[in-house]
C-alpha positions as protocol buffer text, in pm:
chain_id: "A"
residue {
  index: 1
  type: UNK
  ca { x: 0 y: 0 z: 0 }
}
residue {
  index: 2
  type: UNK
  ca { x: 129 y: 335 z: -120 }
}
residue {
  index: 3
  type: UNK
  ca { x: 49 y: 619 z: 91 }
}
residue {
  index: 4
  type: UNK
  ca { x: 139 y: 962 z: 5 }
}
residue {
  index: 5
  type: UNK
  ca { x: -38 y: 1187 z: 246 }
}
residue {
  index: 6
  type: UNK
  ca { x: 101 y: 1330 z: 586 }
}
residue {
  index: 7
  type: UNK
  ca { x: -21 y: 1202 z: 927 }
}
residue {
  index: 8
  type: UNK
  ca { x: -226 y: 1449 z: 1005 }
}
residue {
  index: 9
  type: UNK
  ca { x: -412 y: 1493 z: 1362 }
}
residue {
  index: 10
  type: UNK
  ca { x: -830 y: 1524 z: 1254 }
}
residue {
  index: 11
  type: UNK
  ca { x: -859 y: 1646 z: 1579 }
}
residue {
  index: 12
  type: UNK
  ca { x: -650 y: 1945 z: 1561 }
}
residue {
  index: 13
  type: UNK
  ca { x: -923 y: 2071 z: 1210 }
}
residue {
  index: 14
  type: UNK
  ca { x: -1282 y: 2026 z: 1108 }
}
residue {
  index: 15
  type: UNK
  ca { x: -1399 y: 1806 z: 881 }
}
residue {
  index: 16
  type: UNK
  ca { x: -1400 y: 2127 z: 641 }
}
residue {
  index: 17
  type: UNK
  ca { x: -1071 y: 2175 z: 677 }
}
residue {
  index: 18
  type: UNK
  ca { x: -914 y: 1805 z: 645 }
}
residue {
  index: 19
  type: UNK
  ca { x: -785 y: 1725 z: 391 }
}
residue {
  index: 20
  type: UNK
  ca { x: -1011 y: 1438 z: 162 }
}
residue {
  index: 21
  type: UNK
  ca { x: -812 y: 1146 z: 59 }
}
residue {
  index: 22
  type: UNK
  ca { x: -842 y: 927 z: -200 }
}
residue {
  index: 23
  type: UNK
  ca { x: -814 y: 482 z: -223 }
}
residue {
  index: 24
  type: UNK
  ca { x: -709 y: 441 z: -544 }
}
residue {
  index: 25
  type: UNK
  ca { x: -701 y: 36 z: -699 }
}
residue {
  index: 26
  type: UNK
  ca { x: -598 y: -56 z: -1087 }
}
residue {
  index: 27
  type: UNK
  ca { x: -807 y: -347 z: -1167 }
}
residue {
  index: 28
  type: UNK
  ca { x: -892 y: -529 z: -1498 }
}
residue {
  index: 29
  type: UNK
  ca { x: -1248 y: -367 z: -1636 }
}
residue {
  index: 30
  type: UNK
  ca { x: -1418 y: -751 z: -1651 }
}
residue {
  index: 31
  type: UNK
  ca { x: -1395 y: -755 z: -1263 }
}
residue {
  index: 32
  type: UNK
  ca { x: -1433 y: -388 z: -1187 }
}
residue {
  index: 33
  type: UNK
  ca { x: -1829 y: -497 z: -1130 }
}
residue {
  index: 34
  type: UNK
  ca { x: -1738 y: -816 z: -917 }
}
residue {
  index: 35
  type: UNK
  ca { x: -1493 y: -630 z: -711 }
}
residue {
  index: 36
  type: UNK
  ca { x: -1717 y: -341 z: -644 }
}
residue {
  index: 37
  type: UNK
  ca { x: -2047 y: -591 z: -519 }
}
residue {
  index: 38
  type: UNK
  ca { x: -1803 y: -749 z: -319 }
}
residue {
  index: 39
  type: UNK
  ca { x: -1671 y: -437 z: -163 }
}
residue {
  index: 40
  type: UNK
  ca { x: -2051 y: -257 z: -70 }
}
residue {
  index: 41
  type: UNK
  ca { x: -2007 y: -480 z: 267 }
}
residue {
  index: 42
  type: UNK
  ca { x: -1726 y: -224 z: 364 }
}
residue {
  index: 43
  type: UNK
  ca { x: -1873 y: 141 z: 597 }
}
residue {
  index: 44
  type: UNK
  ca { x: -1665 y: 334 z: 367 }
}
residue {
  index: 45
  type: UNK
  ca { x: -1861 y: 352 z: -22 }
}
residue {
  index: 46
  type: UNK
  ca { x: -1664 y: 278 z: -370 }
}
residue {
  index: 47
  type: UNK
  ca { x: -1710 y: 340 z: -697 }
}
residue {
  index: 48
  type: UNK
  ca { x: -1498 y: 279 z: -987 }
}
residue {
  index: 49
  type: UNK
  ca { x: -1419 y: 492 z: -1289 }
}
residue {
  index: 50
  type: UNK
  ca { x: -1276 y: 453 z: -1667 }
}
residue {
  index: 51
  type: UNK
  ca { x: -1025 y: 677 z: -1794 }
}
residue {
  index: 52
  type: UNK
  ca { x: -1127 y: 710 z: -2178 }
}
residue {
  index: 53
  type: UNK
  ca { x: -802 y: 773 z: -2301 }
}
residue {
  index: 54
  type: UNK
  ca { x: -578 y: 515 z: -2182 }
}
residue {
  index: 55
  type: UNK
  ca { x: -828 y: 236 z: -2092 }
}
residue {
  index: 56
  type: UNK
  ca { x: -714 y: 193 z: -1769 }
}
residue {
  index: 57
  type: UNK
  ca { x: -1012 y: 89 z: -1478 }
}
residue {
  index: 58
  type: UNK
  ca { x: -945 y: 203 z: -1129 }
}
residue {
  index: 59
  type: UNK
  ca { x: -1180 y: 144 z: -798 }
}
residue {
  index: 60
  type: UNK
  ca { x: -1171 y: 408 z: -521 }
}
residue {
  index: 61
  type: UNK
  ca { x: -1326 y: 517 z: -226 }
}
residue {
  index: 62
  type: UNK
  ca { x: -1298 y: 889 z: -59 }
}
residue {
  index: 63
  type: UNK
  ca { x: -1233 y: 992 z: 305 }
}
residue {
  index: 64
  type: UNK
  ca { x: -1104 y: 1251 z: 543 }
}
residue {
  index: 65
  type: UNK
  ca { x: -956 y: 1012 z: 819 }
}
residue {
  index: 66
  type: UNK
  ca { x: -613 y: 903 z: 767 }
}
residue {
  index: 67
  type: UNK
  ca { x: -627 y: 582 z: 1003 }
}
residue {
  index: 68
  type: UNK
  ca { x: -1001 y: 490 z: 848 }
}
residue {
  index: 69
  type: UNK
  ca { x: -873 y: 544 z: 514 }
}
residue {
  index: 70
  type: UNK
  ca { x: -540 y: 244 z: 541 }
}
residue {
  index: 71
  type: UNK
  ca { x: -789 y: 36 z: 704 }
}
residue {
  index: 72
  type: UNK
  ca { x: -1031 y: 63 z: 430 }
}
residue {
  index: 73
  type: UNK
  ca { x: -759 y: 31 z: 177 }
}
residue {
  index: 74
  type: UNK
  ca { x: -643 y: -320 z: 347 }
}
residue {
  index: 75
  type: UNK
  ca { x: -1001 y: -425 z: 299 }
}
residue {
  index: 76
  type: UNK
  ca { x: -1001 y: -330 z: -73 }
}
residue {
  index: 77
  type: UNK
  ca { x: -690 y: -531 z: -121 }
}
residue {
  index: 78
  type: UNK
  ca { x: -830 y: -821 z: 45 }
}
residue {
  index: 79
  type: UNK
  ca { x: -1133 y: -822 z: -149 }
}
residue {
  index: 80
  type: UNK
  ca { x: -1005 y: -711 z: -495 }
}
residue {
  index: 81
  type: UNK
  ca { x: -726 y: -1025 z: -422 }
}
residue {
  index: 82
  type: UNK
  ca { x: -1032 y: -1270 z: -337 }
}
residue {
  index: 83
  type: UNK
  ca { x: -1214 y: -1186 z: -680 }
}
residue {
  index: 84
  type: UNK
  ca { x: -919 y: -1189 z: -912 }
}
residue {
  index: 85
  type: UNK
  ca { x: -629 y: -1375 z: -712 }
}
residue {
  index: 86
  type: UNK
  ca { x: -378 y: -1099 z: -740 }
}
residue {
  index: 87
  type: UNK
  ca { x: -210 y: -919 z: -475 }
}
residue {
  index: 88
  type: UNK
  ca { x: -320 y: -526 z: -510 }
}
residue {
  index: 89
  type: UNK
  ca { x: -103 y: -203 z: -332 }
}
residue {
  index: 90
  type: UNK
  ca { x: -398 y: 42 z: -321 }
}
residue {
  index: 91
  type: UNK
  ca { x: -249 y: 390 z: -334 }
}
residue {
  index: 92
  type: UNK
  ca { x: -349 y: 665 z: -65 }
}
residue {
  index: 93
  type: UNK
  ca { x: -324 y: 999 z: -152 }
}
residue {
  index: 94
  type: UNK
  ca { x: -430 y: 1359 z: -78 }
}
residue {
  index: 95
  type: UNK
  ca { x: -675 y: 1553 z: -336 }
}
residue {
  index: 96
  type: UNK
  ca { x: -654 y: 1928 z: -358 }
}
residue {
  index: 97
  type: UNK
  ca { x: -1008 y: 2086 z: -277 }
}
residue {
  index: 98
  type: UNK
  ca { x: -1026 y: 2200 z: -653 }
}
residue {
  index: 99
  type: UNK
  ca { x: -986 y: 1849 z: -801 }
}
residue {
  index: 100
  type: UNK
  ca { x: -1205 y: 1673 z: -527 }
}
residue {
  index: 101
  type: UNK
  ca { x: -1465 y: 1933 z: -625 }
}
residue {
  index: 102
  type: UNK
  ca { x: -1473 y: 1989 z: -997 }
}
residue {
  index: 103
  type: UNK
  ca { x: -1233 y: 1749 z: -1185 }
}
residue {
  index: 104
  type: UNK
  ca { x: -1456 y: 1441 z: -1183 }
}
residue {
  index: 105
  type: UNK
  ca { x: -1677 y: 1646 z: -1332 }
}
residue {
  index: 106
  type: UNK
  ca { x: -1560 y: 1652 z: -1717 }
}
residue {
  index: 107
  type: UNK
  ca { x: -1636 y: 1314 z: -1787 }
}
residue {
  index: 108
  type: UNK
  ca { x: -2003 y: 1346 z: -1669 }
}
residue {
  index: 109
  type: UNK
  ca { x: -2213 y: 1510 z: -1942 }
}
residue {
  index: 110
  type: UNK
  ca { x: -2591 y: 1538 z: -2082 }
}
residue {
  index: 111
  type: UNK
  ca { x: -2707 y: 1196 z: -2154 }
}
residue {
  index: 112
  type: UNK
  ca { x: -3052 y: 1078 z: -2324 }
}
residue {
  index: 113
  type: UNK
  ca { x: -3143 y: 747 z: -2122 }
}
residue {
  index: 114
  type: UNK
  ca { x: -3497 y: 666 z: -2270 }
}
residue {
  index: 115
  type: UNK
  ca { x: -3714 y: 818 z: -2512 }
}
residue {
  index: 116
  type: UNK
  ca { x: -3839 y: 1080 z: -2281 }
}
residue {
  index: 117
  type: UNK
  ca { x: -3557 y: 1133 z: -2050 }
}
residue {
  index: 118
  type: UNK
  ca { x: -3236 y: 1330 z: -2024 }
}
residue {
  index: 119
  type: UNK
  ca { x: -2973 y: 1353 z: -1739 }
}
residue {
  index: 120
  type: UNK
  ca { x: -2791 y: 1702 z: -1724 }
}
residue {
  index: 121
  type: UNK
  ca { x: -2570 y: 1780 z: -1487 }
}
residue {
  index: 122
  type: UNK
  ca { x: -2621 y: 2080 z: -1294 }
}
residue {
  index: 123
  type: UNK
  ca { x: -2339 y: 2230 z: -1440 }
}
residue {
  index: 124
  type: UNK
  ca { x: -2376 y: 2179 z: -1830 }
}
residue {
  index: 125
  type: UNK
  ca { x: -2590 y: 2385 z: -2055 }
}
residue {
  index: 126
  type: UNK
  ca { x: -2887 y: 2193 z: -2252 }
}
residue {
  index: 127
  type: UNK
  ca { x: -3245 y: 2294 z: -2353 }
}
residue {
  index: 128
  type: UNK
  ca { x: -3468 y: 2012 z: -2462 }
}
residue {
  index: 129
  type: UNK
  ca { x: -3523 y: 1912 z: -2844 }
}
residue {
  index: 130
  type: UNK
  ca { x: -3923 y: 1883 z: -2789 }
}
residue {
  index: 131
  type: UNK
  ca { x: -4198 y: 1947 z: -2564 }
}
residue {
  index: 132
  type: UNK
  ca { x: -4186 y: 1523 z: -2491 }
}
residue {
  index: 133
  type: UNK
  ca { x: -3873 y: 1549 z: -2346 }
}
residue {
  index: 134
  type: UNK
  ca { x: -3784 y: 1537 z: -2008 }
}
residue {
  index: 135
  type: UNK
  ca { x: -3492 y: 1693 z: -1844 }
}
residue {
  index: 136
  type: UNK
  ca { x: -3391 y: 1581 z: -1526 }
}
residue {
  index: 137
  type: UNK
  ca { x: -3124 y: 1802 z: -1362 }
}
residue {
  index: 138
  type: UNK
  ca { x: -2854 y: 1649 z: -1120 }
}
residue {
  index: 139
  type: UNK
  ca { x: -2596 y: 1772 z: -888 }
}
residue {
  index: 140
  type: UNK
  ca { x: -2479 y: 1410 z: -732 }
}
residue {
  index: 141
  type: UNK
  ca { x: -2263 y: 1544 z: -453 }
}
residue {
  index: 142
  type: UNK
  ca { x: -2113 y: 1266 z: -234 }
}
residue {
  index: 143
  type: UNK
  ca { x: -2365 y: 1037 z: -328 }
}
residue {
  index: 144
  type: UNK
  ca { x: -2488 y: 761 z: -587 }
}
residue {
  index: 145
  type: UNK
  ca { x: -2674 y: 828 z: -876 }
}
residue {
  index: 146
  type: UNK
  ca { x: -2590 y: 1021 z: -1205 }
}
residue {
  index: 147
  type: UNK
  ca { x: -2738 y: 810 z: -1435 }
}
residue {
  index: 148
  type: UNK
  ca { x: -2413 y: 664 z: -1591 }
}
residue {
  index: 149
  type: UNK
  ca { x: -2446 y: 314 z: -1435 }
}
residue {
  index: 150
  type: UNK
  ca { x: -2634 y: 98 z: -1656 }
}
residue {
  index: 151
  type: UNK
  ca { x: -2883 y: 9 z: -1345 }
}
residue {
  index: 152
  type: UNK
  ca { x: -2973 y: 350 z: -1334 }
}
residue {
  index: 153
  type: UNK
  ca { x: -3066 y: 403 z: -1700 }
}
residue {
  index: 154
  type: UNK
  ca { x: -3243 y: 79 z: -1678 }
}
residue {
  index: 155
  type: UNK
  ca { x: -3474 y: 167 z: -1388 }
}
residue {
  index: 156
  type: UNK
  ca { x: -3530 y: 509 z: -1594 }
}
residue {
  index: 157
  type: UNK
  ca { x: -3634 y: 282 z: -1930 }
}
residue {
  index: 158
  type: UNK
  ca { x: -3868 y: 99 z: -1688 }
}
residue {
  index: 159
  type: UNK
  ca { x: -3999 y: 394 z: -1560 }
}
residue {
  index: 160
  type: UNK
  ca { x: -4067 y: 647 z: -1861 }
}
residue {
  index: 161
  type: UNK
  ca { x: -4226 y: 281 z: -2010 }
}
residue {
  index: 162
  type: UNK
  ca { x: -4482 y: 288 z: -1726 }
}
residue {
  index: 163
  type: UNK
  ca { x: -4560 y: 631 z: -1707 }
}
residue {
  index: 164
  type: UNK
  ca { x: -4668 y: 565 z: -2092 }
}
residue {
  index: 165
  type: UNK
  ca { x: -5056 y: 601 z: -2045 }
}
residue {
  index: 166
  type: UNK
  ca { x: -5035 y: 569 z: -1680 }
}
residue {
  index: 167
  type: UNK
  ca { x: -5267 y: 781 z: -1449 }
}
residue {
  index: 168
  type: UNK
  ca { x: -5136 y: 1053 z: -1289 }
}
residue {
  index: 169
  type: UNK
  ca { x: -5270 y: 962 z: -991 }
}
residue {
  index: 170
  type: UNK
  ca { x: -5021 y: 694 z: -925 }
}
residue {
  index: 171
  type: UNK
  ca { x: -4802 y: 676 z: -648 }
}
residue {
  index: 172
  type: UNK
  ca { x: -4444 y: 594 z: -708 }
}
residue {
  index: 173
  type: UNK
  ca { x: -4187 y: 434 z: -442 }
}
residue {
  index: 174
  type: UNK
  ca { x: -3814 y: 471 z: -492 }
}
residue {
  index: 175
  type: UNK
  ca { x: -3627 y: 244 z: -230 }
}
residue {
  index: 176
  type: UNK
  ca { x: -3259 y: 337 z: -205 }
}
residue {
  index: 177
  type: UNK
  ca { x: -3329 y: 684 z: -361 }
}
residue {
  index: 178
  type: UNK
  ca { x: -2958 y: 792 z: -410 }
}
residue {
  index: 179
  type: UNK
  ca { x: -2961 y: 1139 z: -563 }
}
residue {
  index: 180
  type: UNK
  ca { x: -3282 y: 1102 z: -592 }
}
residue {
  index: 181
  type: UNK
  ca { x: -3280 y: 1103 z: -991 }
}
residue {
  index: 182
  type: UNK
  ca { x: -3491 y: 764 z: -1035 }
}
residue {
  index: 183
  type: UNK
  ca { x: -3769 y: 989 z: -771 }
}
residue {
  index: 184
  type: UNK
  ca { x: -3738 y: 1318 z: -962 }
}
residue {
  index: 185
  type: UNK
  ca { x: -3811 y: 1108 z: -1285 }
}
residue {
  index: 186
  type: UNK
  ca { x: -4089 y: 982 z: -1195 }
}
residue {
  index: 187
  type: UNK
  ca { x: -4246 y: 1344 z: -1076 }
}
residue {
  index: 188
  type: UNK
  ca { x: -4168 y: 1501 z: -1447 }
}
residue {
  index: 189
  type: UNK
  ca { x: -4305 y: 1191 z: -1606 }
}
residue {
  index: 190
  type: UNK
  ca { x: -4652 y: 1323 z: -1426 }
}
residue {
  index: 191
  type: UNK
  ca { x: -4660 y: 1059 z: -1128 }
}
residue {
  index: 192
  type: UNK
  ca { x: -4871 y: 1288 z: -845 }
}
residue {
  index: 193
  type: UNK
  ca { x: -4747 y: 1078 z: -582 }
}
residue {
  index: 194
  type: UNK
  ca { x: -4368 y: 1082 z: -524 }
}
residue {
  index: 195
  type: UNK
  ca { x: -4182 y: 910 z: -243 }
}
residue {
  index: 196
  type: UNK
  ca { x: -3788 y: 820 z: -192 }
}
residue {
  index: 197
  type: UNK
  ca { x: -3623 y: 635 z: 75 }
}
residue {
  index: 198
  type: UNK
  ca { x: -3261 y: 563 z: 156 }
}
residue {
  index: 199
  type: UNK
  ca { x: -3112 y: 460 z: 486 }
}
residue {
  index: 200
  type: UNK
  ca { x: -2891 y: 727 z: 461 }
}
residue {
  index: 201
  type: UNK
  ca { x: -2913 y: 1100 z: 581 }
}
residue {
  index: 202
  type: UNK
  ca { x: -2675 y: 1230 z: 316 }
}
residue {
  index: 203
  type: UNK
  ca { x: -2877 y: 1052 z: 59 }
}
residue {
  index: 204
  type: UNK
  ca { x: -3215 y: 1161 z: 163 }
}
residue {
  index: 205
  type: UNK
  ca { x: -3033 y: 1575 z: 211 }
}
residue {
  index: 206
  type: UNK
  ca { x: -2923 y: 1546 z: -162 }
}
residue {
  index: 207
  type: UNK
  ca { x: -3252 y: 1402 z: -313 }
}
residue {
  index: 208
  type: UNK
  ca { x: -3439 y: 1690 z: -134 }
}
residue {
  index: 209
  type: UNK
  ca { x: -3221 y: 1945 z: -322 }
}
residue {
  index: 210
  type: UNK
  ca { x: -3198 y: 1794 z: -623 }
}
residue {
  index: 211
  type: UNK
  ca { x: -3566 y: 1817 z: -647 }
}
residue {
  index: 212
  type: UNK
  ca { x: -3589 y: 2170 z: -532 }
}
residue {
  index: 213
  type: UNK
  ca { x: -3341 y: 2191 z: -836 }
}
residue {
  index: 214
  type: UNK
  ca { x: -3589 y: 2022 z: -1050 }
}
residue {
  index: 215
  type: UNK
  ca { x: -3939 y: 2223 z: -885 }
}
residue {
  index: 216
  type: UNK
  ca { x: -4043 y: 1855 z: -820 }
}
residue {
  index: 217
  type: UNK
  ca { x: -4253 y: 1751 z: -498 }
}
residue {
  index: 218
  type: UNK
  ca { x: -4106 y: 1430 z: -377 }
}
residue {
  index: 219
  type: UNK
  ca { x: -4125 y: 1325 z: -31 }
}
residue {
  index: 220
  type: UNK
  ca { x: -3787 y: 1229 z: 84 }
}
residue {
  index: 221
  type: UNK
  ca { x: -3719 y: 1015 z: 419 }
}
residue {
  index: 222
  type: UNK
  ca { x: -3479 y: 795 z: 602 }
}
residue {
  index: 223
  type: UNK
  ca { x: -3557 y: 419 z: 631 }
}
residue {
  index: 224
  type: UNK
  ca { x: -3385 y: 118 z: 622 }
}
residue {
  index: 225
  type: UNK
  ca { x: -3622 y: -178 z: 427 }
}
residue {
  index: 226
  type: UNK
  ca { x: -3407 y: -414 z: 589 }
}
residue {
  index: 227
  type: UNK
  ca { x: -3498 y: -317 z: 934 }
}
residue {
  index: 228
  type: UNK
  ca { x: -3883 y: -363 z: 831 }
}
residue {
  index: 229
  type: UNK
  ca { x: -3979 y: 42 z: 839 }
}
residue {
  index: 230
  type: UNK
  ca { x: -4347 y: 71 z: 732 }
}
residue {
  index: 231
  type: UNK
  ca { x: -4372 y: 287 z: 392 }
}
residue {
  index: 232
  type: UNK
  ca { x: -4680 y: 364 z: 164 }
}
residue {
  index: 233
  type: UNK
  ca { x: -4776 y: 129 z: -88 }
}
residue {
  index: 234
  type: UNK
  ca { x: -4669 y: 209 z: -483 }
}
residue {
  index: 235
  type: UNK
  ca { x: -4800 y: 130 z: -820 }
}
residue {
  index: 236
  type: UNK
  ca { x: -4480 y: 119 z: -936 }
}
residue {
  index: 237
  type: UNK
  ca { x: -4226 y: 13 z: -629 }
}
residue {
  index: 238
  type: UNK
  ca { x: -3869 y: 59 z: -750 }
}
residue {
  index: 239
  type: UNK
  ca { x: -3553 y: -99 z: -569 }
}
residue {
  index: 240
  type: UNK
  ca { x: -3227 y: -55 z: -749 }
}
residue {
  index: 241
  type: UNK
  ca { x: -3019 y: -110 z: -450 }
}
residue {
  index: 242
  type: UNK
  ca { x: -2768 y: -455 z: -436 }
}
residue {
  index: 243
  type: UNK
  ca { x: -2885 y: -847 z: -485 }
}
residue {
  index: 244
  type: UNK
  ca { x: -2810 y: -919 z: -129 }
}
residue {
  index: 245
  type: UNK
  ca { x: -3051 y: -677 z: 23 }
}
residue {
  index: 246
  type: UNK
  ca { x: -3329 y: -769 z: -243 }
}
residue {
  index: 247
  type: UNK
  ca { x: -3299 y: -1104 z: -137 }
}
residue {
  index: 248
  type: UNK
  ca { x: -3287 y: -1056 z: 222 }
}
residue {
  index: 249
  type: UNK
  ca { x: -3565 y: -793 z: 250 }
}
residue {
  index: 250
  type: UNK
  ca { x: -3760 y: -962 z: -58 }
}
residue {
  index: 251
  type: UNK
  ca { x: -4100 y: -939 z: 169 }
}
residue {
  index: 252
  type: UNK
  ca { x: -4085 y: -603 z: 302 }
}
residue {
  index: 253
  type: UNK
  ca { x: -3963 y: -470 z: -94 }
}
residue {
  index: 254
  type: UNK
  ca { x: -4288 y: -689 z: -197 }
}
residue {
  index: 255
  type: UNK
  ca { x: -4537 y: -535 z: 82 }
}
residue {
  index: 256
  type: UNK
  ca { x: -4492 y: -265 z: -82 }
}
residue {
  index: 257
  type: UNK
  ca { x: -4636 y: -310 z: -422 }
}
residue {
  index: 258
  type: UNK
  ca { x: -4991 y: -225 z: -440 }
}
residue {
  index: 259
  type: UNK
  ca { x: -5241 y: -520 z: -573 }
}
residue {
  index: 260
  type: UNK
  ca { x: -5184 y: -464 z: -890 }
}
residue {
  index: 261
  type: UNK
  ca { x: -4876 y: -297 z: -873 }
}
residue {
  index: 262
  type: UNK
  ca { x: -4555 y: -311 z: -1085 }
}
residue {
  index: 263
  type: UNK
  ca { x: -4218 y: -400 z: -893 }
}
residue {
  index: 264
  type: UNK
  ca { x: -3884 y: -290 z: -1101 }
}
residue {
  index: 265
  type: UNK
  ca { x: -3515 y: -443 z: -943 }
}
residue {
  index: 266
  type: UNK
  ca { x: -3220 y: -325 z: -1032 }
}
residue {
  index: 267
  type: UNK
  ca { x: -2880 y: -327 z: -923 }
}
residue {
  index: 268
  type: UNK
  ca { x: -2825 y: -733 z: -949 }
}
residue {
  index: 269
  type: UNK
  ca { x: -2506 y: -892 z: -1176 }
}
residue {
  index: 270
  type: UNK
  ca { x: -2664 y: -1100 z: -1468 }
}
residue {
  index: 271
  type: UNK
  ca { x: -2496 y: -1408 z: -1264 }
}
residue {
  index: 272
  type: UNK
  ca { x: -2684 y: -1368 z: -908 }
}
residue {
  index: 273
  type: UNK
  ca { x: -3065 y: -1233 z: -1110 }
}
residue {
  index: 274
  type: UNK
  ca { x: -3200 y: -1587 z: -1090 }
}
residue {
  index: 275
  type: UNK
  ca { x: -3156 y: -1604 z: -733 }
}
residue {
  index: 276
  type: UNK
  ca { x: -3283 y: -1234 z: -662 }
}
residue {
  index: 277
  type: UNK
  ca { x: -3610 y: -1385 z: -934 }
}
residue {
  index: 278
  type: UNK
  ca { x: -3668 y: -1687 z: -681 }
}
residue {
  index: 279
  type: UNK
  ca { x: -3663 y: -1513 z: -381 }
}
residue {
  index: 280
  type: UNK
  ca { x: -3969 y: -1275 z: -538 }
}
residue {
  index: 281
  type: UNK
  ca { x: -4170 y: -1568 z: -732 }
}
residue {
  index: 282
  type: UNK
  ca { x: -4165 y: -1697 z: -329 }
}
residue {
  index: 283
  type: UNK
  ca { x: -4319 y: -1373 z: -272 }
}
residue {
  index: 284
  type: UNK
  ca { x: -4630 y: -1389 z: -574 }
}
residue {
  index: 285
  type: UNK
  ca { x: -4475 y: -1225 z: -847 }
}
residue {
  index: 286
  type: UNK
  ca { x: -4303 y: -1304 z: -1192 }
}
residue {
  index: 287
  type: UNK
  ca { x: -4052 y: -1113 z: -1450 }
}
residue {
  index: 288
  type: UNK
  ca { x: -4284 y: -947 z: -1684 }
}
residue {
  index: 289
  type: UNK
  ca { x: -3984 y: -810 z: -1909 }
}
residue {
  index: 290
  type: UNK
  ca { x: -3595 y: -754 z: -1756 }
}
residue {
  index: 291
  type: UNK
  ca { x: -3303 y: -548 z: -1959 }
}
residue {
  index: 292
  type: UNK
  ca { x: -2922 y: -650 z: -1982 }
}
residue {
  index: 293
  type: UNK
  ca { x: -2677 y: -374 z: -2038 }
}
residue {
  index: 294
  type: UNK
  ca { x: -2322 y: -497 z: -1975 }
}
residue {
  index: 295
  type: UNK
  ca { x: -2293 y: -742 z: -1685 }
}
residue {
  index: 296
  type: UNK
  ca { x: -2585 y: -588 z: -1493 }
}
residue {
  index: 297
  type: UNK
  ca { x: -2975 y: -704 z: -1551 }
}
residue {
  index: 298
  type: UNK
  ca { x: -3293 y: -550 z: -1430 }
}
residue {
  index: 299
  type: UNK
  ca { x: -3628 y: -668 z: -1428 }
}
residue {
  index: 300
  type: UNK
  ca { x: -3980 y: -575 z: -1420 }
}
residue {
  index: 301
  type: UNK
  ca { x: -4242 y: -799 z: -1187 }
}
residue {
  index: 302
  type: UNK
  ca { x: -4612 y: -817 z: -1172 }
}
residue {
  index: 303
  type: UNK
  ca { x: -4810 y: -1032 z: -918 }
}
């Protein structure tokens, strides 16, 4: 493990002032995916990113707390090395507050997901190309959900599908809400009924001004569906959060379809969707259509 920033003493500055340090792991781009599901057991979140000039695939995760940060970097290693079989030296190193802040940013652009729906970030100019179009604006922040990651755009296909001659009085559920694009969606696709859950704060804080950002109404709160918190009941109940927690909180994700309700899952490798399909056919329901984009596949239910 390379580590390249001083030992600095957190409590001698806010967390304002510390300095944000970066995990930084080379890996192949077939087991980026693996390596990252394997990694969402660890406190500390990761993502991975491409650089589209040289090829290269690298997974990293973001702190201010030097000690928390090696200790999460031994963890990567570990992991990475039980998915691949190679020994990895995660590098450690300090970003300037101008490159944490802004440099990410050029390789996230306008993107058309579905026939009806564009992703702009906050921070690029677009105006729509017809009065059918839908643009949903973004500022991600520190958490998930730009609409680059092929579970995201499929949950968005699903959803501007659905809307397609769908009342407006239908009530939408969001479960692991993110950035709260899939929730914002669904309010400029006409759905009168908006909510978005996540178990955490940040989350739930971001959604709420994203869709200030947007003028949406969505109701934004904290729960966790694998600690059984009662929520409303949908029409259309979307969970694009990993296999593992589909599986284990299949009945409370499924309690929360309406009667004749549409369920949409997302977030599940191609190689573990049968077993996240079983454990909702237990629960009444059965894959009315799914999508495959890359290793990743999404499906839509009905009971």
């Amino acid at each position: 493990m390379t580590d390249t920033c001083p030992h600095t003493d957190n409590n001698a500055a806010s967390a304002g002032d510390a300095a944000v340090l970066r995990i930084r792991i080379p890996v192949s781009r077939d087991d980026s995916d693996y390596m990252l599901e394997a990694m969402s057991v660890l406190d500390t979140p990761v993502g991975s990113w491409e650089d589209v000039d040289s090829g290269d695939v690298f997974i990293e995760a973001y702190g201010i707390d030097p000690e928390e940060m090696r200790q999460t970097a031994r963890k990567m290693a570990e992991i990475a090395q039980s998915v691949d079989g190679r020994i990895h030296a995660p590098e450690i190193s300090c970003m300037d507050k101008c490159d944490w802040a802004e440099s990410w940013k050029q390789f996230y652009h306008v993107i058309r997901v579905s026939p009806r729906i564009t992703i702009r970030p906050a921070w690029e100019q677009y105006s729509p190309s017809g009065s059918e179009e839908i643009v949903v604006d973004i500022e991600p922040g520190m958490s998930f959900g730009t609409g680059i990651h092929p579970t995201t755009q499929s949950c968005l296909k699903f959803l501007d599908a659905s809307a397609a001659g769908a009342g407006g009085d239908m009530t939408v559920i969001d479960i692991g809400c993110g950035s709260g694009i899939l929730s914002i969606a669904a309010a400029k696709l006409g759905f009168k009924h908006v909510y978005g859950f996540d178990y955490d704060p940040d989350a739930v804080r971001i959604s709420s001004e994203n869709a200030a950002l947007n003028g949406v109404s969505v109701q934004f709160a904290v729960k966790d569906i694998t600690e059984g918190c009662p929520m409303p009941r949908g029409d259309i109940v979307i969970a694009n959060i990993l296999s593992g927690v589909l599986i284990e909180a299949a009945g409370a994700v499924s309690g929360a379809v309406a009667p004749d309700g549409v369920l949409i899952l997302s977030g599940i490798l191609e190689t573990q969707y049968g077993e996240v399909e079983e454990a909702y056919q237990r629960c009444g329901f059965r894959e009315k259509s799914s999508i495959v984009s890359g290793e990743w596949k999404s499906g839509m239910f009905i009971r």
